[in-house]
N, C-alpha and C positions, 0 to 999 in steps of 0.2 A: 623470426619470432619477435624480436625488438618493434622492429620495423610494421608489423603486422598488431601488435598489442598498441603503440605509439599510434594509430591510426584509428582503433578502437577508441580509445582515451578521447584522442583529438576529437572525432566525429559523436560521440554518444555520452560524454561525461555529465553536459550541464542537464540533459533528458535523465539518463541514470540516478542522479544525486535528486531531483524534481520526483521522481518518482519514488525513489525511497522518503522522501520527505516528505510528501504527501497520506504514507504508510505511516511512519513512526512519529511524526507531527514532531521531532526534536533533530535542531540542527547538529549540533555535536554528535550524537547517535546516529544519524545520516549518516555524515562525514565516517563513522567507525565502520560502516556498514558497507560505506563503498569501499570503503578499502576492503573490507573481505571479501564483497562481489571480484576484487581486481585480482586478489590471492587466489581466489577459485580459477579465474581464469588463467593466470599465472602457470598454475599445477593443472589444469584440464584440456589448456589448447590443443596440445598435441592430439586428443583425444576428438578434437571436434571433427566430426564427420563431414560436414556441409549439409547435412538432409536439411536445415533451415537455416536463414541468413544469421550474419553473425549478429544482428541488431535481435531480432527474437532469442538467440542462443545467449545472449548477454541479458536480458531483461526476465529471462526466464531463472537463469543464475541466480540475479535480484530478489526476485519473486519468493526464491527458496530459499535465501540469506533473510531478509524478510520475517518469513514463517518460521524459520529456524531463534528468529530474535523474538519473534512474539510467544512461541512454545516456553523458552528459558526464562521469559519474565512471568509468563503465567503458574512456573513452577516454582520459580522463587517468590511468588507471590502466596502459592498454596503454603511453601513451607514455613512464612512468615505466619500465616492463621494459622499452620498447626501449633506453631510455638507459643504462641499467646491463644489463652483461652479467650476470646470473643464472645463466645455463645450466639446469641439469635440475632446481633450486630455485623456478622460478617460479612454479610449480603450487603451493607451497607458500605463497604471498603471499595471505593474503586478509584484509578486512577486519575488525577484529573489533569493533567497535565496542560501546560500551555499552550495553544496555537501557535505554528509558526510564524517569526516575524514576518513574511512575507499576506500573511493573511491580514494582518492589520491597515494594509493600503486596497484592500478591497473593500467594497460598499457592503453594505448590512446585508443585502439579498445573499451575496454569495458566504458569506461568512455563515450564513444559515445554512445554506446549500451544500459548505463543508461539515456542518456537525452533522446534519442529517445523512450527511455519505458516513459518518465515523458510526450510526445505529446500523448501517447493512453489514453484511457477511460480511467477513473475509475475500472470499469469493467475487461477489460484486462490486464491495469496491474498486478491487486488483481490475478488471473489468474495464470498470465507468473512468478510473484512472488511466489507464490504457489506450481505451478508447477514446475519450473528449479531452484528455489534459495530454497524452502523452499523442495523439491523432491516428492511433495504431488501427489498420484496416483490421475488420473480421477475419481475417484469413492471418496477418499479423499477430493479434492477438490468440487465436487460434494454438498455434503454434509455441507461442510465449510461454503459455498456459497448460501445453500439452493436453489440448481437451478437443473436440470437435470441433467444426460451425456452430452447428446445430446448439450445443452447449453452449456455448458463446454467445449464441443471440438471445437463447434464452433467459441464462442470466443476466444479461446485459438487460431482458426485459421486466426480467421482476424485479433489478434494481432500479429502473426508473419507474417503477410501480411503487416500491418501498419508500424510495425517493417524495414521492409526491404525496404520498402516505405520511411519512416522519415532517414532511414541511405544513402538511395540512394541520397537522396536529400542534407543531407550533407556533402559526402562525393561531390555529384557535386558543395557545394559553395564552399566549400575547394577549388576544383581543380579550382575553380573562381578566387580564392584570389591567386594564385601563377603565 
């Protein structure tokens, strides 16, 4: 089990932590996250079957540590607007969080490229992550995802639709503001 986890670690850590990063755009909450991806696996290995390689079976872990973290800020976030009366400003509360440092040594194109991936789903992002950042095959991410192909290429097609969509749009305010 050491021996077997210590190989997981070695071979999939800096992909792991890359792709939770990518998700919560904060490195510190990363780094909390992969730890509990490692606590799941920790308390699940014994349980893994093989039906899918351990690199999908880890990243899928991820995926629901992930969604698990953006569920409990969305709820602690409701129950901060129920506590303070808001009124018809509420809508207007969102998070703004900083870019990862890592984003800052990339050229303006992609830095766009990233906001515009933070307006798609859930869904597509995990995806388009996946897929082009983390180079995970359709059949990979399949898997990851517990979804079909089929599903998978599909959303992987409406986010590079939204995609082009959300860049179209701000490359038109841009051209607004000059």
């Amino acid at each position: 089990m050491k021996a077997a986890f210590q190989q997981l670690y070695e071979e999939y850590h800096n992909d792991l932590f890359q792709f939770i990063m990518y998700m919560v755009k904060n490195k510190e909450q990363a780094e909390d996250l992969v730890q509990e991806v490692y606590i799941r696996v920790l308390k699940s290995y014994d349980t893994f079957k093989g039906d899918s390689s351990e690199k999908t079976w880890l990243f899928s872990i991820a995926r629901h540590v992930s969604i698990d973290y953006f569920r409990r800020q969305q709820s602690r976030r409701k129950r901060i607007l129920d506590i303070f009366d808001w009124g018809e400003k509420a809508h207007l509360v969102r998070d703004e969080g900083a870019l990862p440092e890592e984003i800052s040594l990339l050229n303006e194109e992609m830095k766009m490229v990233y906001r515009c991936l933070d307006k798609c789903t859930l869904d597509q992002k995990s995806v388009v992550i996946l897929r082009y950042v983390q180079s995970f095959s359709i059949e990979e991410t399949a898997k990851t995802l517990g979804w079909s192909i089929s599903k998978v290429k599909t959303t992987q097609h409406r986010a590079i639709k939204a995609l082009r969509r959300f860049i179209e749009q701000e490359n038109g305010e841009e051209g607004d503001a000059e």
